[in-house]
N, C-alpha and C positions, 0 to 999 in steps of 0.2 A: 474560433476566430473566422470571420469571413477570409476569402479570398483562400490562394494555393496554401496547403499544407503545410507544403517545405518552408512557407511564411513563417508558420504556426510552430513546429518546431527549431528553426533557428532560432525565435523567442523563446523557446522551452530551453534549449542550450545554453544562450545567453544567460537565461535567468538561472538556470541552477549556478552556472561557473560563477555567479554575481556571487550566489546566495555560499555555497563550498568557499569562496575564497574569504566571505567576511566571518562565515562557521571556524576558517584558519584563523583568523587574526582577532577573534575571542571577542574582542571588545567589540565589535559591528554588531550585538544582537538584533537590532532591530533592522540594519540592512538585511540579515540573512531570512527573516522573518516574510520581507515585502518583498525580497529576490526567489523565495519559494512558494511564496502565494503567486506571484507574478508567473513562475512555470506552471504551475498547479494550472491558473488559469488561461492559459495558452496552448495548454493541451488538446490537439484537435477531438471533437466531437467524434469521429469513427474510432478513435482510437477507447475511450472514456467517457461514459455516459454517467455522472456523479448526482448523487440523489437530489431530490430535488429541495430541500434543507439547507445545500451544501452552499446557496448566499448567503442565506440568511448569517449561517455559520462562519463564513470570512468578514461578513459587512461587520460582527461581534468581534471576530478576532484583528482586524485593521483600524476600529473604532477603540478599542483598547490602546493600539500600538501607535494613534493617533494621539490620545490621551496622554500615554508613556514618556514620548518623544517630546514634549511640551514642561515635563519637567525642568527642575533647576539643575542642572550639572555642572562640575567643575573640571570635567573633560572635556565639554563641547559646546561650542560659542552659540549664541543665540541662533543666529541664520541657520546652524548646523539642524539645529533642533526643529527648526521650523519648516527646515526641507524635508527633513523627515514628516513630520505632521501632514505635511502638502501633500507628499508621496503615500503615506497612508489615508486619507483623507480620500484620494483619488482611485483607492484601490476597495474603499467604501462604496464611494461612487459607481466603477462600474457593476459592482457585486450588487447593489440595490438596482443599477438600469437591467442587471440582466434578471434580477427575483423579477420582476415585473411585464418580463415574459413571456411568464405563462407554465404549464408544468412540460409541454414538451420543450423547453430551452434549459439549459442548465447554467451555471456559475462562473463557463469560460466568457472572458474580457471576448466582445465583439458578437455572441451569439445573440441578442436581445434582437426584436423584430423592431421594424422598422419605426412603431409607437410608442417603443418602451425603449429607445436606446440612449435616453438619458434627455439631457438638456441641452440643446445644441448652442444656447448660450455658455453653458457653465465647462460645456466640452471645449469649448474654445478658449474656453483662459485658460481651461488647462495645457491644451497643444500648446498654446501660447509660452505658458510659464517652461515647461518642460523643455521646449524647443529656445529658447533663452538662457535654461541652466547648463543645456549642453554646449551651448555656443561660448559662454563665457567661462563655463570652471574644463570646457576642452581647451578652448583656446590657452586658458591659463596652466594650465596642466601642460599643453606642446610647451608655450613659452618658458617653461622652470623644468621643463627634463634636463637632466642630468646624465651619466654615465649610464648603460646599460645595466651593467651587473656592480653594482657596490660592493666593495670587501664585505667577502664575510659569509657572501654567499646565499642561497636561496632561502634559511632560518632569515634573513637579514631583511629580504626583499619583501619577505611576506608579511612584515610588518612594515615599512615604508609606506610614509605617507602618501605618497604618487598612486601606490596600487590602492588605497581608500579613496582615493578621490577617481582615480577611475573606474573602480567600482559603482560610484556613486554617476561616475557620467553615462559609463553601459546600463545600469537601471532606469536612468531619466531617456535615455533612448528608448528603450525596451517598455517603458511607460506611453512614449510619446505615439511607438507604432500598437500600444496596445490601444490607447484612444483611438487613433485613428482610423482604426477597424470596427470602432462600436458600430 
């Protein structure tokens, strides 16, 4: 990631607690997938130097999960599904601006040079869409909290719907400052 570190892993933070909290509530696979790709790639550069394969290798494994996501489900509404796609779609996206490089850059979101950092049209629907999904499913999210802790205790909470949906708004953050570093 360009810019300070302490940037780079408070992204790396973010995205693991995204990716561990949807690994708890079992049914999120494919959040947890794009919340650990998403640290993976926020990893700063002094710290992990990952081969140089290692787009090509996510743009495969986010093109899959893009695929995935787009199936028919009877657990998750269309829009669900399509955010996901969008989310991985975009996590293709940076993993191909950054193969393009060169072999001294690697696979972290933001290291690509300044002629390989993508599409500065195609970056901008994305900040776009990203910075929209957060505004309207946080908003929606503050306006439908409820009690802090619900009977029943922390088994309880970690299944409530509020911590999947905020899950999903800490990753479309965590997206939108990954963009905006390419």
């Amino acid at each position: 990631m360009h810019g300070p570190p302490v940037v780079a892993w408070l992204l790396v933070a973010l995205s693991a607690a995204t990716a561990l909290s949807c690994v708890l509530r079992r049914e999120a696979r494919t959040e947890a997938l794009l919340g650990t790709g998403m640290a993976l790639m926020a990893v700063p550069l002094s710290v992990y130097e990952p081969p140089h394969w290692s787009p090509a290798v996510l743009a495969a494994v986010f093109a899959g999960a893009a695929v995935y996501a787009l199936r028919p489900s009877a657990h998750h509404a269309t829009a669900h599904r399509m955010h996901h796609s969008v989310c991985a779609g975009a996590m293709v996206y940076m993993a191909a601006a950054t193969a393009g490089a060169g072999p001294a850059h690697s696979a972290h979101a933001g290291h690509a040079a300044a002629g390989a950092m993508g599409t500065p049209v195609l970056t901008g629907v994305l900040l776009a869409y990203f910075a929209g999904y957060v505004l309207r499913a946080g908003t929606r999210l503050v306006a439908e909290a409820g009690p802090a802790a619900p009977p029943g205790g922390a088994t309880r909470l970690r299944h409530a719907p509020e911590v999947a949906a905020a899950c999903r708004v800490a990753m479309a953050m965590g997206m939108f400052a990954m963009l905006l570093t390419m």
